[in-house]
C-alpha positions in Angstrom: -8.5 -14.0 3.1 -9.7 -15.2 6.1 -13.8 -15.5 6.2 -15.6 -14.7 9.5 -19.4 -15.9 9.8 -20.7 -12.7 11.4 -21.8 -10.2 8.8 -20.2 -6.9 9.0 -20.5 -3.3 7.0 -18.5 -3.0 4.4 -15.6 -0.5 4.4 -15.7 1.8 1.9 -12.0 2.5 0.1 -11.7 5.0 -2.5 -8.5 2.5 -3.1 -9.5 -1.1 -2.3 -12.9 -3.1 -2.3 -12.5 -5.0 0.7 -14.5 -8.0 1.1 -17.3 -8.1 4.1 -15.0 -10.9 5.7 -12.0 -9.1 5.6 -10.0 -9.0 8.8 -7.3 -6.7 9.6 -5.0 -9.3 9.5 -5.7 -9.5 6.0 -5.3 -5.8 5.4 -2.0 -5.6 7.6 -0.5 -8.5 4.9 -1.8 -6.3 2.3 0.1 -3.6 3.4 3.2 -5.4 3.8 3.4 -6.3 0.6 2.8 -2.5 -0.6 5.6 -1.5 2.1 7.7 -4.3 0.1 7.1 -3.1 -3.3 7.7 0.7 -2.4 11.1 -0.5 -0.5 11.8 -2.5 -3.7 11.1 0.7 -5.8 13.2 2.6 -3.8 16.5 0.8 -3.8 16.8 1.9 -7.3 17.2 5.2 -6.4 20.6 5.3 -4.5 23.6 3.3 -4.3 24.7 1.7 -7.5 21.4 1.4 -8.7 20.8 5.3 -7.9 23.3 6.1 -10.7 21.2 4.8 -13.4 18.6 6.4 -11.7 20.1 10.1 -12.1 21.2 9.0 -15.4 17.5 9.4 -16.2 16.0 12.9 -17.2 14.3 14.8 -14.9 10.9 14.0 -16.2 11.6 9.9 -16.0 12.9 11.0 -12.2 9.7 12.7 -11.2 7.4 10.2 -12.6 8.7 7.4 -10.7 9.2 9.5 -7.3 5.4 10.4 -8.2 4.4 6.6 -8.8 6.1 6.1 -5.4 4.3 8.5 -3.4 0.2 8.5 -5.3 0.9 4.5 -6.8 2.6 3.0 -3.2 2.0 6.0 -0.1 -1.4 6.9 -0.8 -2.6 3.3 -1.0 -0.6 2.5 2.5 -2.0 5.3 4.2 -5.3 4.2 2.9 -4.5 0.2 4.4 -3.4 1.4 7.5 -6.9 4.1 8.0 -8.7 0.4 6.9 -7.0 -1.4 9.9 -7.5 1.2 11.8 -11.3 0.7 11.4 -11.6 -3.1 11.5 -9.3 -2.8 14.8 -11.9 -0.7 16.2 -14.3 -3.0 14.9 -12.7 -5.8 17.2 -10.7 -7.9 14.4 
């Protein structure tokens, strides 16, 4: 991460701890990768690898959609609200 030598208020994340010389660069890359990871997650779901995927039960099927959505979505939207802030902050 890049530092910065002003001292800022923390952030407060119910997901992340995000250091007090954070930028929002640094939390945009952070949300790339999560972006990467649910696109990754994803691909097995259709095409050929969607066929193992609705060879699974129902139960295995809604667990991963769920790890999806609460494990990948609800962290991005919680990046993108934390750029949102820094932005305003002027970083």
């Amino acid at each position: 991460m890049t530092a910065i030598a002003e001292p800022r208020q923390s952030i407060n994340s119910s997901v992340y701890d995000i250091s007090p010389g954070a930028t929002s660069v640094d939390v945009r890359e952070l949300l790339e990768v999560k972006l990467m990871h649910l696109d990754a997650m994803l691909v097995m779901t259709w095409g050929v690898g969607g066929e193992a995927f609705r060879k699974q039960s129902v139960a295995v099927q809604d667990g991963f959609m769920w790890s999806c959505h609460d494990a990948i979505v609800e962290e991005c939207r919680e990046l993108a609200n934390l750029t949102g802030l820094l932005v305003g902050d002027g970083r």
